[in-house]
N, C-alpha and C positions, 0 to 999 in steps of 0.2 A: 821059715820065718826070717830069720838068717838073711837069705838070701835076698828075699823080699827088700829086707831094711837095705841091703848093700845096693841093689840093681834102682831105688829109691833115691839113694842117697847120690848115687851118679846120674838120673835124671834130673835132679834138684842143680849138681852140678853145673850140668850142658845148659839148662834152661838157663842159669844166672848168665854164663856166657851167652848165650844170643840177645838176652836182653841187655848185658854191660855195652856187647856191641855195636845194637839199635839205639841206645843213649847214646854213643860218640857220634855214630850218625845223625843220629836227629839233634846234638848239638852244633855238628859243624852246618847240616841245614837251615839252623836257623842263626846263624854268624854269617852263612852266604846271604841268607832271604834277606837281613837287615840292611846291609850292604849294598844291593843292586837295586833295580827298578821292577826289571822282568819281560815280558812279552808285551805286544802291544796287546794281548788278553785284558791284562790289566788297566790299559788305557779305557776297553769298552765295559770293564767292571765300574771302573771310577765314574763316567760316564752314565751308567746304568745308575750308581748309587745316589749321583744328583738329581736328576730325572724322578724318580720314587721322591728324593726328597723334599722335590719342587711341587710335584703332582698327585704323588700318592700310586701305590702300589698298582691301582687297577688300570688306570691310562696308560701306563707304559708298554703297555701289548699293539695299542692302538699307535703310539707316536713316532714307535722306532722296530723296526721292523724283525729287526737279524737279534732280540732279545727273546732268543728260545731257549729258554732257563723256566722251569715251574714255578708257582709263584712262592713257593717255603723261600725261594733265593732272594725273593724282593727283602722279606724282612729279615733273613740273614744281612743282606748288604746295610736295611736301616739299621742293624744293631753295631757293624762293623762301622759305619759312620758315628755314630753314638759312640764307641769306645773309641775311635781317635779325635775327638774332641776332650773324652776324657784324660787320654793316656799321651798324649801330644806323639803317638808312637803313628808312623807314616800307616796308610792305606795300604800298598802293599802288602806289607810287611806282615799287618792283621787279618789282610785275607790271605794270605801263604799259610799263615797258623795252623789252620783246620786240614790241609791237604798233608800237611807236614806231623800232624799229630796221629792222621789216619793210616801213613806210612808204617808211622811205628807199634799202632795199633792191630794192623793190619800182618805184621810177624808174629807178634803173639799168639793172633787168630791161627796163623798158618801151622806154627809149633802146635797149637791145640790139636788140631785136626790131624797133625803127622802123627804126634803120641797114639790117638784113636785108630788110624792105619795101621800104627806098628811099622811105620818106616821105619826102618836103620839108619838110613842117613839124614836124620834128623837134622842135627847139629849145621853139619854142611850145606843142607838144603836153606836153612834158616838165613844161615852169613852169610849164603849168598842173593838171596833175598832183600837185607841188612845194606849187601854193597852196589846193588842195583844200581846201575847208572841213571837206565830211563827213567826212574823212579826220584833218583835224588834229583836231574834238570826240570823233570816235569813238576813234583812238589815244591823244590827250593828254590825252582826262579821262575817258570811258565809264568804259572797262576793261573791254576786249571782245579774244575771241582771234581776232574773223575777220576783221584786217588780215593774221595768221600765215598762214593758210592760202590766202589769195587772193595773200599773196608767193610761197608753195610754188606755187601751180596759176599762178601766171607765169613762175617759173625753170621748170617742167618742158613748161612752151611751149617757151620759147627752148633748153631741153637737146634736145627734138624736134626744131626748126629748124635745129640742129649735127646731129641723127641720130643724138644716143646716146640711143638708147630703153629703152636697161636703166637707164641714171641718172634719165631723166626716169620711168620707173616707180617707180620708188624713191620719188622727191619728192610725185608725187602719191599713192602710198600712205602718205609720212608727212604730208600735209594733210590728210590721215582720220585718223588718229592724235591731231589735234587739234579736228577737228570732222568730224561726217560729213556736215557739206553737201557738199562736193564730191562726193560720190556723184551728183552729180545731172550730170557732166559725163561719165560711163559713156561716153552715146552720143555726144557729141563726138567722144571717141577712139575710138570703135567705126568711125565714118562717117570719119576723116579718115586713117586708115590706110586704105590700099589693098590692102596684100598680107597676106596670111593671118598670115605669118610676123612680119610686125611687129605686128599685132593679137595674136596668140599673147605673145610678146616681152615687149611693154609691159605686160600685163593678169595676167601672172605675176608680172614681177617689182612689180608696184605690191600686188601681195597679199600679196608679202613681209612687212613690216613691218605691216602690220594682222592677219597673223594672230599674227606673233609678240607685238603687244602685247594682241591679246584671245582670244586662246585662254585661258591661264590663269585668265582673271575670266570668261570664260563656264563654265569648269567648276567653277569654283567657286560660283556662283551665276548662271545663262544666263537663267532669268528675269528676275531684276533689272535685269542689264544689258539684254535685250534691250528691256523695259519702258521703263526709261531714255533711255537711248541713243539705237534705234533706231526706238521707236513715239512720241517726245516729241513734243508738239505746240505750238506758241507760242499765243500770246492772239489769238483769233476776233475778226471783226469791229470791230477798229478799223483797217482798212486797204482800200484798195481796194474789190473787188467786194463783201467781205463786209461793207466799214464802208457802202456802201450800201445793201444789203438788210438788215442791221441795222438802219439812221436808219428804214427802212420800216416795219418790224415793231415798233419800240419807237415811232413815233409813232401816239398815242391819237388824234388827228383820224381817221385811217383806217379805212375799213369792217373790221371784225373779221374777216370772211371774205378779206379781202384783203390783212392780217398775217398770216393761218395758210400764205397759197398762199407768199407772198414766204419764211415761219420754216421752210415746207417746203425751199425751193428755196437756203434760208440753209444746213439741215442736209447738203442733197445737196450743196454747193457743198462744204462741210470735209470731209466723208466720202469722195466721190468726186474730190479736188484734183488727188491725187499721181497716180494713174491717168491722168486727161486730160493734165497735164503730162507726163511721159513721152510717152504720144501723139503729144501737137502738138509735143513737140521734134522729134520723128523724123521727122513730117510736116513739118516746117519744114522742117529740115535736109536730108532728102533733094529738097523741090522745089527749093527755093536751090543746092542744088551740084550741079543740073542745070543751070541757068539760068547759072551762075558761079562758078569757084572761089574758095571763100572758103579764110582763112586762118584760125589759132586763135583769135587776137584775135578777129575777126568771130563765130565759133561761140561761144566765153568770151561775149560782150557778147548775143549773141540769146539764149544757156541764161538768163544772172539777169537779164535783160529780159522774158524769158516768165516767168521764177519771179514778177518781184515785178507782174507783170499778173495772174494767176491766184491766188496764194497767198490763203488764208484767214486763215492767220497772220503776223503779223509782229510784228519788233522793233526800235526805231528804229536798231540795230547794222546789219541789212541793208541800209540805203542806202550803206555799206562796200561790199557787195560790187560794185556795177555803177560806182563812183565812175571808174576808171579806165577799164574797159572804154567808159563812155560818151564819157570826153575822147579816146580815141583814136579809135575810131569814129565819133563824128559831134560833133567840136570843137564848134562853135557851141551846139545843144543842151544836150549834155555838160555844156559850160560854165554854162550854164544852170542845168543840173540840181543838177550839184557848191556853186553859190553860192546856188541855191534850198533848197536840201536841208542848209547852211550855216546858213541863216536860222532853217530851221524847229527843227534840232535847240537852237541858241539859246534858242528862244523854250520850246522843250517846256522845258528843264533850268532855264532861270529859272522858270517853272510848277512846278516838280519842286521848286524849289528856294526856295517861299516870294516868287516875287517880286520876289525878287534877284539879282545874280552869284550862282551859287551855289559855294560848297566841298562841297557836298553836294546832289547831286540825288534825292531820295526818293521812287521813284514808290508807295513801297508806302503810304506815309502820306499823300502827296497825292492819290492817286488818276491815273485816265486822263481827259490833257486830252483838250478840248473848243472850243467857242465858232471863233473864228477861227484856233486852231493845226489843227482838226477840218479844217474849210475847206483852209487850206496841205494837209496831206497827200494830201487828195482832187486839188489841184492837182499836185503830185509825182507820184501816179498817174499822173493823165491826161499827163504831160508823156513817163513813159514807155512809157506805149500808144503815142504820137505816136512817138516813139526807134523802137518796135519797128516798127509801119506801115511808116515813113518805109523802114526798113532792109528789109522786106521787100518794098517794092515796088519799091527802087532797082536798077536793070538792070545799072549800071555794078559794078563795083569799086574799092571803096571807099580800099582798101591795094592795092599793086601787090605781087603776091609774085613 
């Protein structure tokens, strides 16, 4: 008993520390967000939130095209317009809030989940989490929503690991409510349920809430949205595999006949992405939880470890999504990856930004860097090929569940 109360009393401890730390972070977060402006993300937020406010939620799928946001963000944005009228406090600033609040929500979750593992290095794993670079550019100055939804798809881990699977269906059908990447975590939960009855369970009640927020807007207009929404594509070829067969195909030294094989093999790559992804998750996932029982964590961190390997598209906001899942599964790396990945966002938004600190990062006017930030990215890639390798060829287990 004894013992109990001592081994207690220094968990209460550590916990106070990771959270005194995620307050200093998420104070000076939002001391940076007041202060700056942010991406030109936020220009097509602001944008977005006139529009709704001029026309009303359902025409905006129809009038502007590149607004593939579900429709929960219309009335987020009219509520966020409504409170800076109120609060005379900038746009910005009130949409930064929520990515900024789900950061810090988002370690706690992560501390929950470790305690349940029985990691040891809790603690550590936590502040480093806490001092995430991609995490503090991406929430405290982007202005991007998918710190929101990668907080949802880790509270409805941990409501899993309690075993209310109608709550945690919930949460992950309202992380689609805000973006529909996590759609891509389907087979996750498909393979880590065991019994029918909870696979049935989860996979209703998470369709809850997405049909009650897009039924309406698909009948009202099911083209636009599905257009939208569901077939949107990010910008080819500057990332990974494609920003390599890209550099191939745009460099004029190259035999002509041998840009056409590689501009071939660039277009199969984006056309046939999503298909082979699917695939190889399922292929993964089933030889791996033969060999070993993995937990969510482990499954979370190999889904957006294979997405940002394979993906044709990207956008400097996705290094968000594996930011956590990398520190917790493979610390050293992760660590790596999060202050590499720290760097490079740095250097793009000074790029974006004229050269400077910037208050404003513009990538519509500056254009897509290049030169040695080109370089960094190519390195980020390859660091999470190595992440995914590493992870797939490791026998052991990684977390104890």
């Amino acid at each position: 008993m004894r013992n109990e109360k001592i081994i207690g009393k220094k968990c209460d401890k550590e916990f106070g520390t990771v959270v005194f730390a995620a307050l200093i972070t998420l104070f000076i977060k939002l001391l940076l967000s007041y202060h700056v402006y942010g991406s030109n993300d936020i220009t097509y937020w602001i944008v977005f939130s006139r529009i709704i406010e001029k026309f009303g939620t359902f025409k905006i799928y129809s009038m502007i095209s590149i607004y593939n946001h579900p429709p929960l963000m219309s009335w987020i944005l009219k509520s966020i317009t409504f409170l800076q009228h109120k609060t005379q406090l900038g746009f910005p600033y009130l949409f930064r809030l929520m990515p900024i609040v789900a950061d810090f929500l988002s370690v706690i979750i992560i501390w929950k989940l470790l305690v349940k593992y029985l990691v040891k290095d809790k603690v550590r794993i936590c502040l480093m989490c806490v001092l995430n670079p991609v995490n503090f550019f991406i929430s405290g100055y982007h202005g991007s929503t998918d710190p929101l939804f990668i907080f949802l798809i880790l509270l409805a881990f941990d409501l899993i690991e309690e075993n209310k699977i109608v709550l945690a269906g919930m949460v992950y059908g309202l992380s689609l409510c805000f973006k529909i990447v996590p759609v891509i975590l389907i087979p996750v939960f498909f393979y880590f349920f065991r019994a029918r009855k909870q696979k049935v369970t989860f996979f209703m009640s998470s369709s809850l809430l997405p049909l009650i927020v897009f039924i309406p807007y698909l009948i009202y207009d099911y083209h636009s949205v599905l257009k939208d929404v569901f077939y949107y594509n990010s910008l080819n070829g500057i990332w990974g595999i494609g920003h390599i067969l890209h550099s191939i195909v745009g460099n004029g030294n190259n035999n002509i006949f041998f840009r056409k094989i590689f501009y071939g093999l660039f277009k199969i790559h984006i056309v046939s992405f999503k298909f082979i992804f699917f695939i190889l998750q399922i292929i993964l996932i089933k030889f791996l939880t033969s060999q070993r029982k993995l937990n969510l964590m482990e499954l979370g961190f190999l889904t957006f470890c294979l997405f940002l390997t394979i993906t044709p598209g990207f956008g400097i906001q996705y290094l968000s999504w594996l930011s956590f899942f990398a520190i917790v599964i493979s610390p050293l790396l992760g660590s790596i990856y999060v202050f590499l990945g720290g760097f490079f966002l740095y250097r793009v938004y000074i790029f974006w930004g004229g050269g400077q600190a910037p208050y404003y990062a513009n990538s519509i006017v500056v254009g897509q860097w290049g030169g040695g930030n080109a370089a960094l990215d190519i390195v980020l890639w390859l660091l999470i090929v190595t992440m995914l390798l590493k992870f797939i060829i490791n026998r052991k287990v990684l977390i104890n569940v």
